[in-house]
N, C-alpha and C positions, 0 to 999 in steps of 0.2 A: 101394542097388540102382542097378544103372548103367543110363541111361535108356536105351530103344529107339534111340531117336532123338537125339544129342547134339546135332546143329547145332539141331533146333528145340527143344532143350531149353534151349539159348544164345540163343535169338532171344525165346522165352519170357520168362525170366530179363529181357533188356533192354528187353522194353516194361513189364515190370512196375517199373525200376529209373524207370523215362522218368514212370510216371504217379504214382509214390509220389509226398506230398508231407507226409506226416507230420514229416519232420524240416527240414522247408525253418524253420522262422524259427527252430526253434536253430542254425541252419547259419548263418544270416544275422546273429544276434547275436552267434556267436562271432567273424565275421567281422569283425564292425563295433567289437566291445567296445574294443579298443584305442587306435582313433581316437576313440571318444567321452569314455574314460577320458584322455588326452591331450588331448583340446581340454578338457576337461571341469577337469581339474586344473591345467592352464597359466591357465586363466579364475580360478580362484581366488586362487592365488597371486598374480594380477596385481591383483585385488581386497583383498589382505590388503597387497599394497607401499600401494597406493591409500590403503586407508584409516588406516594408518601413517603416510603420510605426513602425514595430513591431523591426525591427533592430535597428533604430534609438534610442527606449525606452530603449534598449539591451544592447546597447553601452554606456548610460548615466549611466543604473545602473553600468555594468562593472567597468567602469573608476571610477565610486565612491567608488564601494568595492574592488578595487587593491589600491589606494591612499589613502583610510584608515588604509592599513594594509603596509605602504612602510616604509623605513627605514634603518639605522644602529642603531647598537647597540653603542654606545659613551660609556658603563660605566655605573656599574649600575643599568640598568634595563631601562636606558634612549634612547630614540631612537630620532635621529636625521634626519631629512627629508631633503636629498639634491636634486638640483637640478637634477643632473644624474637620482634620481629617478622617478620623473616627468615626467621628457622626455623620459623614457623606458617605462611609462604606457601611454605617450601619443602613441610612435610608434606602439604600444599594438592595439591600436584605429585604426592608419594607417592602420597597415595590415588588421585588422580584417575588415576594409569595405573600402575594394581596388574595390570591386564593383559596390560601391556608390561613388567611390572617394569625400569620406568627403571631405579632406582635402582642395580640390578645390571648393565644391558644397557648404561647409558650413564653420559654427566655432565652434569649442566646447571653450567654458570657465570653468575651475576649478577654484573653489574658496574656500577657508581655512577659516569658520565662525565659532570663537571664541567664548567662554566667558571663559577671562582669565582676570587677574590680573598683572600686567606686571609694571616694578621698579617706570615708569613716571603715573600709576592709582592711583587714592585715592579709589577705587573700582573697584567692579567684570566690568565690560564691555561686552557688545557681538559686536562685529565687525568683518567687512570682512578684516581682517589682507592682504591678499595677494589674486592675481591671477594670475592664468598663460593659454595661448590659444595656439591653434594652428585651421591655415583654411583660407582661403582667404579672406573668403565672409565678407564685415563690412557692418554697419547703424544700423538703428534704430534695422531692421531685426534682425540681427545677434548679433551683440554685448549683452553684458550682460543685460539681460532685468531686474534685482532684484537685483541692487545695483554694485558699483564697485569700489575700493580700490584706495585711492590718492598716491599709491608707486606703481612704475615700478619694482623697485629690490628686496623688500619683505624681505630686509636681515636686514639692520638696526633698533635694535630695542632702537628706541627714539621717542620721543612724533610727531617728523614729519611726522614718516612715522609709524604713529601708525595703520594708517585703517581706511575704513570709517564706523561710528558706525552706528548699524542698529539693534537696540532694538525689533524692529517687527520683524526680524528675515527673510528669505528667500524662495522665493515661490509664487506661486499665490494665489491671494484672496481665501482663503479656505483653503489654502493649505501649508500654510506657516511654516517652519520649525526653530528651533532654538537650540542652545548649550548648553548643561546643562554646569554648573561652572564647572573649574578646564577642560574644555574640548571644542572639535572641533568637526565642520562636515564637512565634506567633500562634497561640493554642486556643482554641475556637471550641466550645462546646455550645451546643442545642438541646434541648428538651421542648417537646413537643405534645400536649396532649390531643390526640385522635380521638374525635368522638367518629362511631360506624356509623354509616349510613340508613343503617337499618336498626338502629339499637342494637341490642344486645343479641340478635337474634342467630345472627353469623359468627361475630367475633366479639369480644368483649375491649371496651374502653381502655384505652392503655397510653402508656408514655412514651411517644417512640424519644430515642437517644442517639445520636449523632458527633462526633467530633472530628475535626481536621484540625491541622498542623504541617506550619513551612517555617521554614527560616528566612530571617530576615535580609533581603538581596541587595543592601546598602552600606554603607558607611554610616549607620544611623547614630545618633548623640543618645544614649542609655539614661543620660542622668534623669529625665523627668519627659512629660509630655507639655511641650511648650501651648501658653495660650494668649497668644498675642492681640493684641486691639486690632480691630473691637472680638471682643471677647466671647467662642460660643459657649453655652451650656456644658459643662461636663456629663458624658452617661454615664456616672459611678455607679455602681452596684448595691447601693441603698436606696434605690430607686426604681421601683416597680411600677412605670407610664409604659407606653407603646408609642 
């Protein structure tokens, strides 16, 4: 029915639009929703880089101070670092970041950097005598970024597979780390690739990078990494499993 009265049919109409306020705060949350959904999710993302990074660090120190202190006792006071024990401090790694699944996402490298003396030197030496990995991920990325040893088996100790020498010692520019004589360090590197949470939306895809380093808190035998019966696995470093 057409009103009497149109204009004050229309003036009606707008005080009543003016005093409604039944849909004022879904008006105001649909408004808002996208700004709080956006700081909201940029906050997390930035918390999940955060506390990645901070495991990632966690993990290199670990692995460095359990592989400085591993071993048998051989006799002595002499401790012998076999293979079995490597792979029980890499599993160490496994478990402890099944939530990152390192093993898949990244590569951790161990590396055993000397300054020893050994039958085939006319001198002290510093070299990376041996390395052992585990992690899928290879290139430039992942692999050893601070030197890497010309033996796969780490066991024979003859001028072949002496190690590759590296006098500067291990680490980044600044940072770099080395062996006092008569002794090892235990050099730990990680790479890690971090997919976000959200895609690229926050932060962009990236490699986080991590290293730790200790010295070695033993009387340990330098010349090789023994592997006694029954025999495990070696994780050489031409080996890209999890």
């Amino acid at each position: 029915m057409i009103h009497p009265n149109p204009i004050a049919a229309l003036r009606d109409c707008s005080r009543r639009l003016v005093s409604a306020k039944s849909g004022l705060a879904l008006m105001e949350f649909a408004l808002t929703l996208p700004l709080v959904l956006t700081v909201g999710g940029y906050g997390i993302e930035l918390s999940s880089v955060a506390l990645t990074n901070m495991r990632i660090s966690q993990y290199a120190l670990n692995l460095a101070d359990t592989t400085s202190r591993l071993g048998l006792d051989a006799g002595g006071g002499v401790i012998q670092l076999r293979e079995a024990d490597v792979n029980d401090a890499f599993q160490g790694i496994r478990l402890a970041s099944t939530a990152l699944d390192l093993a898949t996402n990244g590569r951790v490298t161990l590396s055993s950097l000397e300054n020893t003396k050994q039958t085939y030197d006319t001198a002290y030496v510093q070299r990376i005598h041996w390395q052992r990995c585990f992690g899928k991920m290879s290139g430039v990325n992942y692999d050893s970024s601070y030197g890497t040893t010309k033996a796969t088996d780490g066991t024979s100790n003859t001028a072949a597979n002496a190690g590759t020498v590296t006098s500067a010692g291990m680490g980044p520019v600044g940072g770099k780390v080395s062996a006092p004589q008569d002794n090892a360090v235990m050099f730990v590197e990680i790479n890690y690739n971090y997919k976000p949470l959200f895609g690229s939306m926050f932060v962009a895809p990236q490699v986080i990078r991590y290293t730790g380093s200790l010295l070695v808190r033993d009387n340990r035998d330098y010349r090789q990494i023994y592997n006694p019966t029954p025999a495990a696995t070696a994780s050489t470093c031409d080996k890209y499993t999890s």
